[in-house]
C-alpha positions as CSV (number, residue, x, y, z in Angstrom):
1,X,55.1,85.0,156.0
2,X,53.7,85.7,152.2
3,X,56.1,85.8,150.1
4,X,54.9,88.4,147.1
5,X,55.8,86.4,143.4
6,X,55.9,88.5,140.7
7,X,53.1,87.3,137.9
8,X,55.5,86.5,135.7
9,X,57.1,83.4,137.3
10,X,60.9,83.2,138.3
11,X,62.7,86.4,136.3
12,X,65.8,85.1,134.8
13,X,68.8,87.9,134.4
14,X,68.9,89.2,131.3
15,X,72.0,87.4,129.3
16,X,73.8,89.6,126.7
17,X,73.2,89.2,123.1
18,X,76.6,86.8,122.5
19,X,76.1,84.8,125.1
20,X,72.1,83.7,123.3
21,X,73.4,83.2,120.4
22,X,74.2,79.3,119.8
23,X,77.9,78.1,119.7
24,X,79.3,78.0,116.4
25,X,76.6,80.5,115.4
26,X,79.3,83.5,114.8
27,X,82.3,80.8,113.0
28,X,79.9,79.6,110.6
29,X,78.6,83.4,109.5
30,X,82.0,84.4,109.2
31,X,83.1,81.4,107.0
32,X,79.8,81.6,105.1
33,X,80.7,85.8,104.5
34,X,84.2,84.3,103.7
35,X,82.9,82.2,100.8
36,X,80.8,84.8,99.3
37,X,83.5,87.3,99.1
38,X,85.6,84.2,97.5
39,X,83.1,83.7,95.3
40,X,82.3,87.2,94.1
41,X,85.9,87.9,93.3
42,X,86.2,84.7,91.2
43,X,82.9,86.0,89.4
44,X,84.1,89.2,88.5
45,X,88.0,87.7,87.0
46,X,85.8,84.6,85.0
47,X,86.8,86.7,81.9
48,X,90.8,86.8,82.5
49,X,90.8,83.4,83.8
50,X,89.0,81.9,80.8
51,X,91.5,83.6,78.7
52,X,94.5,82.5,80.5
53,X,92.9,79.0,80.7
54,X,92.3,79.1,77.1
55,X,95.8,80.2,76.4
56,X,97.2,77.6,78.7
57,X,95.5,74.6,76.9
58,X,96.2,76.0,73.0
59,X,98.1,73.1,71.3
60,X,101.0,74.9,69.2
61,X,101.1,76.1,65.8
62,X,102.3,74.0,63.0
63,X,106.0,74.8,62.1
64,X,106.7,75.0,58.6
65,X,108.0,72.2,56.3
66,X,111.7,72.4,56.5
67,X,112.2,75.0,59.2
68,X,114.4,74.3,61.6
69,X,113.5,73.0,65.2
70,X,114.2,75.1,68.4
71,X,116.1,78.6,69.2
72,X,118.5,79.8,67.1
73,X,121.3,79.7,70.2
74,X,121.0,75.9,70.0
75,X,121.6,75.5,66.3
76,X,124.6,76.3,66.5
77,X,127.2,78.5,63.8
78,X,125.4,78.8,59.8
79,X,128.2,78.2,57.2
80,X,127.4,79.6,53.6
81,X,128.4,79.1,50.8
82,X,128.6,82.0,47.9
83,X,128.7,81.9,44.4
84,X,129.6,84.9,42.4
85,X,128.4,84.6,38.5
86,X,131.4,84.9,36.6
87,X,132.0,87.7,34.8
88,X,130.3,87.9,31.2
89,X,132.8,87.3,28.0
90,X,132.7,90.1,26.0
């Protein structure tokens, strides 16, 4: 009754490359790959978002002294008044 053991102690069965890999392994790549790619894009568009930013945060420009305030719809009708010279004496 000799039992014949190989030299290299119990064989396990071979497990598949997935299943060594530790849990939460593959999530945390793809979220990591995720933020890269989120971060490349915002890299490359840092020039039109600055602009737009810039834009966005302009205080307005002065008006002029006298002119009037808002859109031309809401100031409603313009009366005028006109004076013709009178004619010259001869």
């Amino acid at each position: 009754m000799s039992e014949t053991n190989s030299p290299d102690g119990d064989e396990e069965p071979r497990l598949g490359f997935w299943a060594t890999l530790p849990r939460g392994t593959i999530t945390r790549v793809l979220l990591l790959l995720g933020l890269l790619a989120v971060v490349v894009v915002l890299q490359r568009k840092a020039g039109a978002i600055a602009g737009c930013m810039s834009q966005s945060f302009m205080a307005p420009r002065p008006r002029a002294v006298g002119a009037p305030r808002g859109d031309a719809a809401e100031r409603g009708p313009i009366h005028v008044k006109v004076q013709v010279p009178e004619a010259a004496t001869r």
